[in-house]
Structures are given as structure tokens and as C-alpha cells.
C-alpha positions as CSV (number, residue, x, y, z in Angstrom):
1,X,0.0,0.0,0.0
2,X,2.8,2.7,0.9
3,X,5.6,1.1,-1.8
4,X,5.1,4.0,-4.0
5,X,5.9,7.5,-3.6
6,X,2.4,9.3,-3.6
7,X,1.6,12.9,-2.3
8,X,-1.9,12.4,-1.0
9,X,0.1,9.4,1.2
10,X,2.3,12.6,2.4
11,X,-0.8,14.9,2.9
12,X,-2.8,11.9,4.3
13,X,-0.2,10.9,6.6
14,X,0.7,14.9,7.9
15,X,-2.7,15.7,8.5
16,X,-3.8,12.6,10.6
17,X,-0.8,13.0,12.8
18,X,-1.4,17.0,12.8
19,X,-4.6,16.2,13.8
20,X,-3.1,14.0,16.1
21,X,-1.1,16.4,17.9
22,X,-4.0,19.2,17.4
23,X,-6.0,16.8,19.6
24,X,-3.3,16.3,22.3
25,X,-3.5,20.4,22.5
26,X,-7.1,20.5,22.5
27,X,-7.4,18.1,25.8
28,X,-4.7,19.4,27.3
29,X,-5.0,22.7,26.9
30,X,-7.5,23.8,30.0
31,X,-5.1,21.7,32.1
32,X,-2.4,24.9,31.1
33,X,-4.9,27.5,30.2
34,X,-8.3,27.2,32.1
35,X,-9.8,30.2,30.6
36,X,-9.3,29.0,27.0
37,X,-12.3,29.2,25.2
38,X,-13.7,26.0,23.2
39,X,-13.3,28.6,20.1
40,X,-9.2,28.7,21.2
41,X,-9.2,24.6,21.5
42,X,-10.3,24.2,18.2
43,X,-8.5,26.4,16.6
44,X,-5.3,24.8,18.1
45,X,-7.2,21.3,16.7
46,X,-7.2,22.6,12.9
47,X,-3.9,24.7,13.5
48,X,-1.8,21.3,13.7
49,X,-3.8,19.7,11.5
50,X,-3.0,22.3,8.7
51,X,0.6,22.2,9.5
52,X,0.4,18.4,8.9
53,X,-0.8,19.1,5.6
54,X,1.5,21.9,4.7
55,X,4.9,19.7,5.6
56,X,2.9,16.7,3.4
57,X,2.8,18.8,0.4
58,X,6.6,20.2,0.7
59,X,7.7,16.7,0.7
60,X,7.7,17.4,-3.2
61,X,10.4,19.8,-3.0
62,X,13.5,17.9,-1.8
63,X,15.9,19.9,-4.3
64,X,15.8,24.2,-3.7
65,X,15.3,25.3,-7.2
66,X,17.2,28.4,-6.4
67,X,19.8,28.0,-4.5
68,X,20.7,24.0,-6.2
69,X,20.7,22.6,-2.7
70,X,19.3,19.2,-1.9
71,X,16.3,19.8,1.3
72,X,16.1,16.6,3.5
73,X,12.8,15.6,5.2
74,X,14.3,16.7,8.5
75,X,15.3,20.1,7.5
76,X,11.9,21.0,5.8
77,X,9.9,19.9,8.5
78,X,11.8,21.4,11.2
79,X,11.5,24.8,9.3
80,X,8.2,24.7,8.2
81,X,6.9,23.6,11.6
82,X,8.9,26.5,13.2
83,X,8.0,29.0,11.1
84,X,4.4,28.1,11.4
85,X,4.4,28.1,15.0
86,X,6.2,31.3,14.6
87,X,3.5,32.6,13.5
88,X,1.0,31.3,15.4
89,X,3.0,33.0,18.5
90,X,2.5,36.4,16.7
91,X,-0.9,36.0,16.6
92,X,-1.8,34.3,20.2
93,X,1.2,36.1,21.6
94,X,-1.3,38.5,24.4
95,X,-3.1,35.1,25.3
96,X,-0.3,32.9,25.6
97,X,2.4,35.0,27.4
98,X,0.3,35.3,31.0
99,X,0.1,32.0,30.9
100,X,3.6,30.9,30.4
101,X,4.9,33.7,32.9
102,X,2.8,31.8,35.6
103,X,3.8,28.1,34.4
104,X,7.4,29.0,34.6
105,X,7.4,32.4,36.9
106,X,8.3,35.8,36.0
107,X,11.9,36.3,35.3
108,X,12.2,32.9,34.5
109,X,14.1,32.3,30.7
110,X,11.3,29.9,29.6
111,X,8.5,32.0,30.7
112,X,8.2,33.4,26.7
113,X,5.6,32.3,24.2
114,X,8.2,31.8,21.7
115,X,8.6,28.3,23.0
116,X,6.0,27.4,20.8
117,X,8.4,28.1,17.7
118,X,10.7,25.1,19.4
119,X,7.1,23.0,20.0
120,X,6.6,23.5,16.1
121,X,10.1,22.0,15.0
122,X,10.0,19.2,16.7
123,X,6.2,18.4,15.7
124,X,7.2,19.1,12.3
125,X,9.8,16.8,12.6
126,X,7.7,14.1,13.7
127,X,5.3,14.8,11.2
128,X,8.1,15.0,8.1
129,X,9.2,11.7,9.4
130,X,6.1,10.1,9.5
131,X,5.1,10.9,6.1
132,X,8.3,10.6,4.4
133,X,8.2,7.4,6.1
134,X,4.9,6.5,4.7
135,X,4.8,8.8,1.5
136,X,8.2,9.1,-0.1
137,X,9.7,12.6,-1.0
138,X,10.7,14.3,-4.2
139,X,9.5,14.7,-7.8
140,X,8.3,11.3,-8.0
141,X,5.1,12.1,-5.1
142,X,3.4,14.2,-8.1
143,X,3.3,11.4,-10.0
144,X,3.8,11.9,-13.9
């Protein structure tokens, strides 16, 4: 079933364990953050599950077609995942940060909302494993 490359496999495979992770969030979530809204919980829910899907579909570029550079899984994952959790922290960053100052206290060098950029990488590259594993990578995904 997974012997050929295919990029559904990759977008299949990144959104179920998006989702995965997006439901790990979503239970968790008023353990860390009581006041979060169920608005805020699913919103986490379809956050990862669209990050899943976005780090499937870059599986087809393992070659920069600028710079001539080959892209493993591991590095486009990591970067993808980080940048979209980057980006999710600018846009959570007034609902997040009082709640990481009192997890980890004020002063306190983790106490930052930018922690979620490091969360992303390394969900990213579980995710870019997991469907490289089961998809393949490359030109050949896109089929012919």
C-alpha cells in the first residue's frame, strides 16, 4: 500500500498526525490554560492539522530550485513547523504570554511564548518523518 511515492500518502499521513497532535493540544490545553475558550481549542485542533498538511505537500520539493541545494525531510519539516508556529505565536502572543509567565514564573528564561516556535520544530519533525516514512519525497510524489 505505501511502496510507491504518492503525495496524498504525504498529505494523508501529515494531517492525521497534525490532527493527532492538534487533539493532544485540545485536551490538554485547560489543564495549562483554564480560561481557554472551546473557540481557542479548536483552533489549536485545525492549526496542527494544517501544519500536517503543509509539511505533506513540501515533501515534493526535496531539491531548492534556487539555490541548487538538496532539502532533506528533517530540515523542511523542522522549518516549516517553526515557522508556522512562529506565526501562530504572533498572533496568540497577548493570550499565551500570562500564561507561560505563571507556568514557569516571571523572570524565568522559559517563561516566553516563543517556546511554541521550538514545540513546532520538533512536531514538524515528527510529522516529516512520518510521512516521508509512509509517502516518499521528491518529484516522483506528483506522480507523472
Amino acid at each position: 500500500m505505501f511502496g510507491n511515492p504518492s503525495l496524498v500518502t504525504r498529505i494523508a499521513v501529515g494531517k492525521l498526525a497534525g490532527f493527532l497532535f492538534g487533539l493532544v493540544g485540545f485536551f490538554m490545553l485547560p489543564s495549562f490554560m483554564p480560561e481557554a475558550s472551546m473557540m481557542f481549542r479548536i483552533a489549536i485542533l485545525l492549526w496542527y492539522t494544517s501544519v500536517g498538511a503543509i509539511i505533506g505537500v513540501f515533501g515534493v520539493f526535496s531539491y531548492h530550485p534556487i539555490l541548487h541545494l538538496p532539502m532533506p525531510w528533517w530540515f523542511r519539516s523542522v522549518i516549516v513547523g517553526g515557522w508556522m508556529n512562529f506565526l501562530l505565536t504572533l498572533f496568540i502572543y497577548d493570550t499565551v504570554a500570562p500564561v507561560m509567565a505563571a507556568a514557569f514564573g516571571e523572570g524565568s528564561m522559559f517563561n516566553t511564548p516563543y517556546f511554541l516556535v521550538l514545540e513546532g520544530a520538533i512536531i514538524g519533525l515528527v510529522i516529516g518523518f512520518l510521512a516521508t516514512h509512509f509517502g516518499g519525497e521528491g518529484k516522483e510524489t506528483a506522480g507523472k
